[in-house]
C-alpha positions as semicolon CSV with decimal commas, in nm:
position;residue;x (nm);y (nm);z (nm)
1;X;-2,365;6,365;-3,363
2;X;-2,288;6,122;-3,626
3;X;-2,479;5,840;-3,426
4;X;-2,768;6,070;-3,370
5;X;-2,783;6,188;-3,726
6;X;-2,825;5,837;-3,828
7;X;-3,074;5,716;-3,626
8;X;-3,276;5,981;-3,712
9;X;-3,247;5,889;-4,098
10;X;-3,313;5,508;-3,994
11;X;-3,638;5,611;-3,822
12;X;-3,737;5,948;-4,032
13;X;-4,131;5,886;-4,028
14;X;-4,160;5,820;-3,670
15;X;-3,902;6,170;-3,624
16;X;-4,139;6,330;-3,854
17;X;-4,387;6,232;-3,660
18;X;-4,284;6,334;-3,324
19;X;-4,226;6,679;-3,450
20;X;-4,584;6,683;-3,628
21;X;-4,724;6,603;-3,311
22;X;-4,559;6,855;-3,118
23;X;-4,619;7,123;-3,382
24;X;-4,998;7,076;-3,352
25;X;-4,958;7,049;-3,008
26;X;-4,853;7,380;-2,946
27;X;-5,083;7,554;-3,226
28;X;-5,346;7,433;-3,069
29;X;-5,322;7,526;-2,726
30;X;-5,205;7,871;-2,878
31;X;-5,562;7,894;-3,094
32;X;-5,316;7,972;-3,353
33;X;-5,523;7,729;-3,591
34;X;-5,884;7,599;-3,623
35;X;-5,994;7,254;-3,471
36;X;-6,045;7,124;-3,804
37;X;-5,674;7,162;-3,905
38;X;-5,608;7,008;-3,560
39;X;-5,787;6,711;-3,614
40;X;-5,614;6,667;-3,953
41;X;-5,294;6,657;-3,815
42;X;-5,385;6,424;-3,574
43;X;-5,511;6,153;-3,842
44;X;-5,208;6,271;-4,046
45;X;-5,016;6,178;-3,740
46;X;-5,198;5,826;-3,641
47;X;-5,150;5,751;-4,030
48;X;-4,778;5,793;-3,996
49;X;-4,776;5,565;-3,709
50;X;-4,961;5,314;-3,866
51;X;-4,691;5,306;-4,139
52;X;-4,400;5,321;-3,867
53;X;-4,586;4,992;-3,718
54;X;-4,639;4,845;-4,040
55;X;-4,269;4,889;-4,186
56;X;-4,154;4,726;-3,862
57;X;-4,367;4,427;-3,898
58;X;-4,215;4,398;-4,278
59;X;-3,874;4,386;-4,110
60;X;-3,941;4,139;-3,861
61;X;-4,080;3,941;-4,076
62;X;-3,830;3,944;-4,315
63;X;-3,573;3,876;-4,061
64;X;-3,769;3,563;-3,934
65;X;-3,760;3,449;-4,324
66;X;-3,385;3,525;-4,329
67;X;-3,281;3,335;-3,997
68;X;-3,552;3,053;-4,133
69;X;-3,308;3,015;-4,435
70;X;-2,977;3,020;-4,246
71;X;-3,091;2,786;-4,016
72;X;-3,204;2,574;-4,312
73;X;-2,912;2,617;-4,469
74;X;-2,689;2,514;-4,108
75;X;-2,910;2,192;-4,098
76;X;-2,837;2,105;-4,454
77;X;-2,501;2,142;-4,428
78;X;-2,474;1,932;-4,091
79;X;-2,670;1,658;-4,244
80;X;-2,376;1,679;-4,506
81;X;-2,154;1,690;-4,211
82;X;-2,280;1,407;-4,022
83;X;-2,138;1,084;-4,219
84;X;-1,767;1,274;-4,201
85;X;-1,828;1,329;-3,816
86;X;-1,896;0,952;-3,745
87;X;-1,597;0,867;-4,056
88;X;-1,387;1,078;-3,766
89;X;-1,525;0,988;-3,417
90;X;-1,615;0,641;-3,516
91;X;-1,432;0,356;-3,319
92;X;-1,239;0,342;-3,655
93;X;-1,219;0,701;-3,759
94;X;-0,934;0,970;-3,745
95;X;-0,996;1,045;-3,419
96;X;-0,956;0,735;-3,250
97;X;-0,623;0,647;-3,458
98;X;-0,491;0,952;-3,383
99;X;-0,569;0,866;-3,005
100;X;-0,401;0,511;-3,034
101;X;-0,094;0,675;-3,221
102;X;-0,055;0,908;-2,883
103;X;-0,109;0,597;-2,653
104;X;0,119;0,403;-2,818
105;X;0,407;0,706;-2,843
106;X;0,362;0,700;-2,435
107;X;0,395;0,293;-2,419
108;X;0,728;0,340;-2,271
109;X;0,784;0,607;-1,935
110;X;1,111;0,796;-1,897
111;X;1,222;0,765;-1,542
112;X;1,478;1,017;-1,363
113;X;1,691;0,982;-1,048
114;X;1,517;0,825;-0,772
115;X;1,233;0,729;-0,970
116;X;1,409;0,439;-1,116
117;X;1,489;0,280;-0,725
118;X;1,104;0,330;-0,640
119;X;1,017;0,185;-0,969
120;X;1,247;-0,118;-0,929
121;X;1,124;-0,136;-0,591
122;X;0,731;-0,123;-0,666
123;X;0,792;-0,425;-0,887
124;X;0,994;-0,599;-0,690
125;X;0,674;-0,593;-0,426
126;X;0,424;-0,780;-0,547
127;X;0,570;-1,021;-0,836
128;X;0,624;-1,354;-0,865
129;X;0,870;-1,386;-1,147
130;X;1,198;-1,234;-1,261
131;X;1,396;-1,202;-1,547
132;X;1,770;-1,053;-1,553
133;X;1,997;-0,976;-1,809
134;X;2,272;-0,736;-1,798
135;X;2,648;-0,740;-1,692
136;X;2,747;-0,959;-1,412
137;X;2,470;-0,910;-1,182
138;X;2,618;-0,716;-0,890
139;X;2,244;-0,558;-0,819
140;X;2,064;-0,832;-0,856
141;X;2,273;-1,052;-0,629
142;X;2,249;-0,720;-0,294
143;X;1,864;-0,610;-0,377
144;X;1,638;-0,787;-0,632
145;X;1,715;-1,135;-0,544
146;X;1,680;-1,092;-0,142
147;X;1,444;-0,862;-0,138
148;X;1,203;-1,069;-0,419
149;X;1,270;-1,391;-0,212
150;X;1,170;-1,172;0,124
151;X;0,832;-1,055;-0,027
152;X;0,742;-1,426;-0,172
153;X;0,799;-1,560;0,160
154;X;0,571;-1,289;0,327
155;X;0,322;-1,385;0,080
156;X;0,380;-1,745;0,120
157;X;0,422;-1,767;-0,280
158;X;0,668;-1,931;-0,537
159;X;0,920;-1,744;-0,702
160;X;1,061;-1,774;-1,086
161;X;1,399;-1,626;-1,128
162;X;1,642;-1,592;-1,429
163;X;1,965;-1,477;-1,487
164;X;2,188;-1,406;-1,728
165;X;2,528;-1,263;-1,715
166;X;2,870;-1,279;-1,903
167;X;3,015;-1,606;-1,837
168;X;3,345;-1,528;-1,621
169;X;3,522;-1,816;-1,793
170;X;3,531;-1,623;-2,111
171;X;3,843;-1,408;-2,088
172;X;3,748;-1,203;-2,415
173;X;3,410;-1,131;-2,302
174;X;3,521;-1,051;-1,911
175;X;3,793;-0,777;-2,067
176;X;3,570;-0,622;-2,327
177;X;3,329;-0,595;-2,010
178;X;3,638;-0,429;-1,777
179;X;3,716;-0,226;-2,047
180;X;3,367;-0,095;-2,103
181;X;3,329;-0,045;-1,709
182;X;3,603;0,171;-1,680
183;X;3,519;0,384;-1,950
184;X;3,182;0,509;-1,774
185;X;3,373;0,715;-1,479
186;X;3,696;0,710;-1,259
187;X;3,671;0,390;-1,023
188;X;3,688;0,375;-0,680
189;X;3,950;0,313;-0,481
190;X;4,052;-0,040;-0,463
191;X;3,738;-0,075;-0,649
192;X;3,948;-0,100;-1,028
193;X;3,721;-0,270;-1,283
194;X;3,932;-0,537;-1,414
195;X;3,931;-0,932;-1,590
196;X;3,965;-1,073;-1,259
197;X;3,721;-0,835;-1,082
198;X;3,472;-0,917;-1,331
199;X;3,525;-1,306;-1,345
200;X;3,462;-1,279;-0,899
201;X;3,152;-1,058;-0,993
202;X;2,994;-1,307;-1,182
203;X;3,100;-1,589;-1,030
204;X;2,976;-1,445;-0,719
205;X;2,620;-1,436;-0,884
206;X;2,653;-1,790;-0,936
207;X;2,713;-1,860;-0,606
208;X;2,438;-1,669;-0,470
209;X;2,189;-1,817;-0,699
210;X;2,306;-2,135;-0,585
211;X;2,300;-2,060;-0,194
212;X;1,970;-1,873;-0,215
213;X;1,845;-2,174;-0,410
214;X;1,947;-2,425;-0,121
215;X;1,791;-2,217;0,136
216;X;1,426;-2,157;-0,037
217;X;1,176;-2,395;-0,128
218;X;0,998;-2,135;-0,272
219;X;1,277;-2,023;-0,522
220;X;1,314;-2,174;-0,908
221;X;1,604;-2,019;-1,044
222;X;1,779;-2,038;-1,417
223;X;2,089;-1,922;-1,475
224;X;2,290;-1,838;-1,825
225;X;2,577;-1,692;-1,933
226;X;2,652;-1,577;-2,202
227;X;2,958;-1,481;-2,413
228;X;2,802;-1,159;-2,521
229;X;2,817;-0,759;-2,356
230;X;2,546;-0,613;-2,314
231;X;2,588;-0,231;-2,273
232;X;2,185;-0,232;-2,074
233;X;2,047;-0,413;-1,807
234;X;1,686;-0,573;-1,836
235;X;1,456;-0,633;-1,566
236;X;1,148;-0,800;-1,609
237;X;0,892;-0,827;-1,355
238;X;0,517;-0,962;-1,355
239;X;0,376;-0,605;-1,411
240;X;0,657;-0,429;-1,588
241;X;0,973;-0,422;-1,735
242;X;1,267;-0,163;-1,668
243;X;1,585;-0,118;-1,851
244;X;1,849;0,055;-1,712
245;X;2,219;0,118;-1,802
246;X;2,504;0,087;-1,582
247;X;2,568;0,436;-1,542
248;X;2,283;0,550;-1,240
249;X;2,245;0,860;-1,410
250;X;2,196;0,799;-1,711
251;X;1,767;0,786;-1,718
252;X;1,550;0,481;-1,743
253;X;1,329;0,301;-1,983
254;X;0,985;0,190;-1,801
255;X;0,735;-0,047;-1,987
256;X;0,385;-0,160;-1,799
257;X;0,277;-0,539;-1,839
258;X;-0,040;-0,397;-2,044
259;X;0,153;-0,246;-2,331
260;X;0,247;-0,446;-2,654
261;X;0,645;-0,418;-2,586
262;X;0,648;-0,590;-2,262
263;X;0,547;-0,911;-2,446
264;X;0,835;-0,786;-2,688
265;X;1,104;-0,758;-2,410
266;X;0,976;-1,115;-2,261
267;X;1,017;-1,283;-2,592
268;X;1,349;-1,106;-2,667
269;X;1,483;-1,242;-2,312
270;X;1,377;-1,591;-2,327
271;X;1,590;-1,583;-2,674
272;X;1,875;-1,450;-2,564
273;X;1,837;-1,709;-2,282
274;X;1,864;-2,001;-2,514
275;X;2,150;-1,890;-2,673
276;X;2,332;-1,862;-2,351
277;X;2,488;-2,137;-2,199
278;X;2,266;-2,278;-1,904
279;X;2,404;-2,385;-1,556
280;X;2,289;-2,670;-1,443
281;X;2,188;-2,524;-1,106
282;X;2,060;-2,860;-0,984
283;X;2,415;-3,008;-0,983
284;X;2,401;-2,752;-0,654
285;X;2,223;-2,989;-0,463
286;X;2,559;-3,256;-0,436
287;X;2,752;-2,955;-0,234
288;X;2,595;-2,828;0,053
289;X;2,676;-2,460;0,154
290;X;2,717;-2,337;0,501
291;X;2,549;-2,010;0,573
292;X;2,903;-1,880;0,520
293;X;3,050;-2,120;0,239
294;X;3,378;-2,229;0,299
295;X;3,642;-2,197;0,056
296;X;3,679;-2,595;-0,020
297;X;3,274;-2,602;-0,075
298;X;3,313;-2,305;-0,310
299;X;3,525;-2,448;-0,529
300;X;3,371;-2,802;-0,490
301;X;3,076;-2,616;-0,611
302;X;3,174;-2,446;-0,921
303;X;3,380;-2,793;-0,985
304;X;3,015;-2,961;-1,010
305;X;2,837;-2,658;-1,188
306;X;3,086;-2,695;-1,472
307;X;3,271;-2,386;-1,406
308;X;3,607;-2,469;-1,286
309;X;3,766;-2,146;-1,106
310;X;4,084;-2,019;-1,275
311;X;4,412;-2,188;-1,162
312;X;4,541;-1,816;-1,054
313;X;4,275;-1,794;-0,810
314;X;4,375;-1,849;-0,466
315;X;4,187;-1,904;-0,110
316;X;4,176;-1,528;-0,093
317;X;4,032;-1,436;-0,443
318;X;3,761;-1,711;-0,325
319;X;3,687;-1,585;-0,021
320;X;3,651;-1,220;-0,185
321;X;3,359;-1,419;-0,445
322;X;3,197;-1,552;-0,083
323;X;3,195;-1,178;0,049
324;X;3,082;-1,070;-0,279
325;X;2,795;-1,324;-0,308
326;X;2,676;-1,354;0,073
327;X;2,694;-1,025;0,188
328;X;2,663;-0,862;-0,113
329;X;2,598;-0,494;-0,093
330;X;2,414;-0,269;-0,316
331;X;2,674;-0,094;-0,537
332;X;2,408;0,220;-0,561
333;X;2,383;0,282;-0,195
């Protein structure tokens, strides 16, 4: 009713109308009135209309003026608007600095489980250098360096390789390392991280370098050690770098060739490089290996590298380093 009531109040001339119409309507087919009061009505009634129609027109019209203004008004103000707009969606505005703050927040990828093997092994693929640092390089002795030299070959292309490790003729560094091993979890049986299994782990490293090295003509190889633990391992590849820690759980730092810290890693490497003491690998060449090295060409070996095996190691802690570096196997496996 309240609806009702009101749109009769809105449109009162045309209701008054309507009723006027019907009112005359049914005096005159009664004969209740003359003709002449009839046809009164009627022009009474056709005037009313008129001013219906003519109080609509006023409203349209001044509707059309209104939305005229507002839209006026909208075009003024986005005129305004228009110098901010390109101050924020410029190629210097707010917009796209906010969008290189976001890119630059997701520079580095978080990897998880198994996504750190297929990363490693994605880069390992198609690259043609590699740089190492870490511990004593029990992974990159089993997988990278194989499986690297493997893929160059298939693609009948050169190889760059660098290592760095702690150098196993540095007790002090070699026990901090041990120490620091065993602290991550419970070791393996017969598997005990001590000074003596670290000195053979990186020893071993040397030796493969060497014997991969003689076996390759596609292979340069640098290797450093260094007197200094690292708690992470780098890997740096021709379209990324990884870095990893020692426990496999623990997740993984990924960094893509295109983003500004890879160049950051690759200069950070090369200086810890020079700081490390360098082997001079080509001193390999006077000592040829057997596909199985003998213990006597072992130690003739590390005798020319500069790296004189401890006096407590006997023929059997040798022949463990030849195990160790020949048929290395991958400690994640």
């Amino acid at each position: 009713m309240t609806r009702l009531f009101t749109w009769v109040v809105n449109n009162l001339d045309a209701f008054i109308g309507l009723l006027l119409a019907l009112t005359v309507a049914i005096l005159g087919l009664t004969s209740t009135v003359s003709q002449e009061v009839v046809n009164s009505a009627i022009l009474l009634i056709l005037a009313l209309l008129a001013q219906a129609m003519l109080r609509d027109r006023l409203r349209r019209e001044t509707n059309e003026h209104q939305v005229r203004h507002v839209l006026g008004d909208t075009r003024d103000r986005l005129t305004e608007l228009v110098p901010q707009m390109r101050e924020i969606t410029g190629p210097d505005g707010a917009l796209n600095r906010a969008r290189e703050a976001i890119d630059s927040v997701s520079m580095v990828r978080v990897l998880n489980g198994t996504e750190v093997g297929q990363a490693l092994a994605e880069a390992r693929r198609h690259t043609d250098r590699w740089d190492f640092k870490g511990g004593t390089g029990t992974y990159t002795r089993a997988v990278t360096l194989p499986e690297c030299l493997d893929h160059a070959r298939k693609r009948n292309a050169t190889l760059r390789f660098a290592i760095e490790i702690i150098d196993p003729t540095d007790e002090g560094v070699c026990e901090r390392y041990a120490r620091f091993r065993r602290s991550l979890a419970p070791d393996a049986p017969g598997e005990r991280w001590t000074v003596d299994r670290t000195r053979k782990e990186s020893f071993a490293t040397v030796l493969a370098a060497c014997w991969h090295l003689q076996r390759s003509g596609l292979l340069t190889i640098d290797v450093r050690l260094s007197p200094r633990m690292t708690t992470f391992r780098y890997d740096l590849s021709s379209s990324c770098v990884i870095v990893t820690q020692e426990n496999p759980q623990t997740p993984a730092l990924r960094i893509d060739r295109k983003e500004l810290y890879y160049n950051r890693y690759n200069i950070e490497l090369q200086s810890s490089r020079e700081q490390s003491r360098r082997v001079p690998i080509e001193a390999a060449a006077q000592v040829k290996l057997d596909d199985e090295p003998s213990v006597e060409q072992v130690r003739r070996l590390f005798t020319a590298l500069g790296l004189p095996l401890p006096r407590s190691f006997g023929d059997r802690d040798v022949a463990d380093i030849v195990g160790k570096a020949i048929q290395a196997r991958d400690p994640y496996a």
